[in-house]
N, C-alpha and C positions, 0 to 999 in steps of 0.2 A: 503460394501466399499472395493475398491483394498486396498492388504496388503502396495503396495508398494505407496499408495497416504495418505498426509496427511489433503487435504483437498479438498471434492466432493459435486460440488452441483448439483444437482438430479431435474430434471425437475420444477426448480424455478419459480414461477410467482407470480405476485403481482402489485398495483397499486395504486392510492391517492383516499383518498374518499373526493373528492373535498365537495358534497353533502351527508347527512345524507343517509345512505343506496346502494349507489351510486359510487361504486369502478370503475375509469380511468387507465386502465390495462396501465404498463408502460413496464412492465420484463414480456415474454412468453415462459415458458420452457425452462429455461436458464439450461443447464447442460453442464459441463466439470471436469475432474479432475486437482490437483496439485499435479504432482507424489514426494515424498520427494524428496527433495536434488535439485529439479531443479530451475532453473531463466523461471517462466511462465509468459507470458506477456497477458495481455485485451485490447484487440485494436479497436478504433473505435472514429468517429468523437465526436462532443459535442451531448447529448443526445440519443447519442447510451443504454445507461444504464450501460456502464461499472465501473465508480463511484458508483450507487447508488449498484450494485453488491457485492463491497466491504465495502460500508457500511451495507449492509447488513449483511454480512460476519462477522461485528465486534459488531452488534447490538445494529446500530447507525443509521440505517435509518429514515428520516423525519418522527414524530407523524402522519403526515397523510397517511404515507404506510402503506398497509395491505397487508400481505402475503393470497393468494389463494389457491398455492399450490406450493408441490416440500417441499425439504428438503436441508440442508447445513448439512454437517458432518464435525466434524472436530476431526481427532484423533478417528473415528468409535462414536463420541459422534453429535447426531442429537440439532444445537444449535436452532431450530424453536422451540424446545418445551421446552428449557433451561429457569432459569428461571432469573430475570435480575439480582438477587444476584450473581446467579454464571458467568451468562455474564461476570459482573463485574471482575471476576476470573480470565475470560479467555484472556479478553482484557488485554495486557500488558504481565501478566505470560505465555501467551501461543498463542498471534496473538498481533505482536507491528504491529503498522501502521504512516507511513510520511504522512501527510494531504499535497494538493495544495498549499495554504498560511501559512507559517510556523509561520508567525509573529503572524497571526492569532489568531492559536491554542497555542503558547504559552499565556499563562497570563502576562498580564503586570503589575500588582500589585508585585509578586514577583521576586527574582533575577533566572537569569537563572540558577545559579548552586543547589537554594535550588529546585525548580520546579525540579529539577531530582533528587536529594538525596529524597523526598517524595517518585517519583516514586521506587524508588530501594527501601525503607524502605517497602513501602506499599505493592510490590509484591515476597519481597526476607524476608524480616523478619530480617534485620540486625539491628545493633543501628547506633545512630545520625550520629557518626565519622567516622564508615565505610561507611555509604550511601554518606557520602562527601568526603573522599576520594576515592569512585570507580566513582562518579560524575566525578572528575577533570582528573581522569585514560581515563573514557569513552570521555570527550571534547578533551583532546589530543590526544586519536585515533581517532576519526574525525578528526585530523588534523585544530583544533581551537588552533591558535596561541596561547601563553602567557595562558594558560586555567587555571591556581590559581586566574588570576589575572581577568580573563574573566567570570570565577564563580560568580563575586561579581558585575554583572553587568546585567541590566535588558535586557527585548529584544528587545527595542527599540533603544537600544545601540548596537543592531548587527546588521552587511546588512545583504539582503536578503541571500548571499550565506551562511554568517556562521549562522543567523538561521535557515537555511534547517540543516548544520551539526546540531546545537543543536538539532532540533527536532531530527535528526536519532539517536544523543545520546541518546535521550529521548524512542524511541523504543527501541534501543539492552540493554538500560542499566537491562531491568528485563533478558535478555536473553532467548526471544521468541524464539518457536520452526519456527514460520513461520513470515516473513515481510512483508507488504504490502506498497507495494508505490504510490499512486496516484498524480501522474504528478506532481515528488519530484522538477524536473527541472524548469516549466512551471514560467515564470518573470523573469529568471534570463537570463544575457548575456551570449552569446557562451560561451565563454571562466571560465566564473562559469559554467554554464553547464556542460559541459566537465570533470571539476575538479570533483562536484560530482558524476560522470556518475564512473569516474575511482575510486574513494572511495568508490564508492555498491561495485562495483567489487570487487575491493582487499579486506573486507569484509568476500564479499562471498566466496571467497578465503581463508581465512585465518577459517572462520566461518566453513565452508561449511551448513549454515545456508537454510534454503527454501525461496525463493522470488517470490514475484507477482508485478509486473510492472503493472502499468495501466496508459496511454498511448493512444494520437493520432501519436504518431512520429513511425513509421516504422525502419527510422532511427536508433534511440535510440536501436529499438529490436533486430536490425541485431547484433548489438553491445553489446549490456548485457543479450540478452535470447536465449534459449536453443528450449522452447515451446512456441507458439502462439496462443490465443482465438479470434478471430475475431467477434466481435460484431456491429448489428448496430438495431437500433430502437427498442431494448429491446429486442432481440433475437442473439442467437450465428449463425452466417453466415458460420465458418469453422474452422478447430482443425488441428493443426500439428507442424510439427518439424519445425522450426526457417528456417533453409535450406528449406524446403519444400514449405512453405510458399511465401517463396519470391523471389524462382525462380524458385515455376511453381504453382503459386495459381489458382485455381479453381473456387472461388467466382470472379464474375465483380467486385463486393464491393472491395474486397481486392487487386485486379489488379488497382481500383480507387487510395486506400490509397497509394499502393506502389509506382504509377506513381505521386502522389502529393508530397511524400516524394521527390524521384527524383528530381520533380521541385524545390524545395525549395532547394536542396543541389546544383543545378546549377546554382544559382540567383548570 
């Protein structure tokens, strides 16, 4: 693995065993690195495979994926033969990730501020008082209004944009070496959009934390990444710099995506 990348997948493939014995290849040879320190984006329409990638990644892919071949490293550590104890380890302490539907993946049985004191407790090893006081620290760098008073409240009681902030609180609060975001924005209005698009940033800024965007919007990439992975139908189509990318791509696929982006900012 490159010294300077924290996270490489090595000709990955795998697919559902819809039938007993009977693997439906979905991911072929999927390889690219995440050099440390950068904002790398996975771009491609729905069913490109660039989600089940990063669940892959966090070793959360659907019961019925089966890995065929290829490797994921993460930190020179090969997670395909890791074992789910330690998965469990690395998910949170060492890969936080934003899901698509934030309301989703939080639970609605508990308050949202306890839902993140567990996580801090569980991945940092602190007691009760501090994982709730770095809770309401972490809500209000999100930029969750009133967050003492937001803590005591479930998540059905947050719109959509401040539970996308909760869940990212819910990522940084272990303070992952690397982030993952899969289509953090995707249901929310322009104008929430936007606000969390500038809060990865400043973040990552402030962090200088690793980020992986995953993403149909071109858009969004020109804006928050550095690196581009072009994916479509379970294979990487083409690798390069953010500038390079999108204005003078190589792949038709990606002259597709960029000219769709386009359309939709001129509507």
């Amino acid at each position: 693995m490159s010294a300077d990348s924290i996270l490489e997948v090595d000709g990955f493939s795998g697919g559902f065993e819809n039938r007993p014995g009977v693997i439906d290849a979905v991911l072929e040879h999927v390889s690219f690195a995440v050099p440390t320190g950068s904002s790398t984006a996975i771009v491609g329409e729905s069913g490109s495979g660039k989600s089940l990638t990063a669940l892959a990644v966090m070793g959360l892919a659907p019961s019925r994926f089966r890995r065929t071949a290829g490797s994921i490293r993460l930190g020179g550590r090969d997670l395909t033969s890791t074992s789910e104890h330690e998965l469990r380890r690395v998910r949170g302490r060492e890969v936080g990730m934003v899901f698509q539907d934030a309301r989703s993946a939080l639970n609605p049985v508990f308050t949202v501020g306890h839902q993140l004191a567990d996580v801090c407790r569980a991945h940092r090893g602190v007691s009760r008082r501090e994982a709730l006081r770095e809770a309401e620290h972490m809500l209000d760098r999100v930029r969750v209004p009133e967050a003492a008073r937001r803590m005591q409240q479930y998540p059905h009681e947050f719109s959509g944009g401040m539970a996308q902030r909760a869940m990212l609180a819910m990522a940084l609060i272990s303070r992952p070496r690397l982030l993952i975001l899969d289509e953090p924005t995707t249901g929310l209005d322009v104008t929430i959009q936007a606000d969390v698009l500038d809060l990865i940033i400043d973040i990552k800024a402030e962090t200088g934390m690793t980020t992986c965007l995953i993403t149909h919007d071109l858009g969004v990439v020109a804006e928050t990444c550095d690196r581009v992975v072009v994916m479509r139908g379970g294979e990487v189509r083409e690798i390069g710099s953010c500038e390079q990318i999108i204005s003078a791509p190589t792949d038709p696929y990606t002259r597709q995506l960029i000219d769709d982006s386009r359309m939709v900012e001129t509507r």
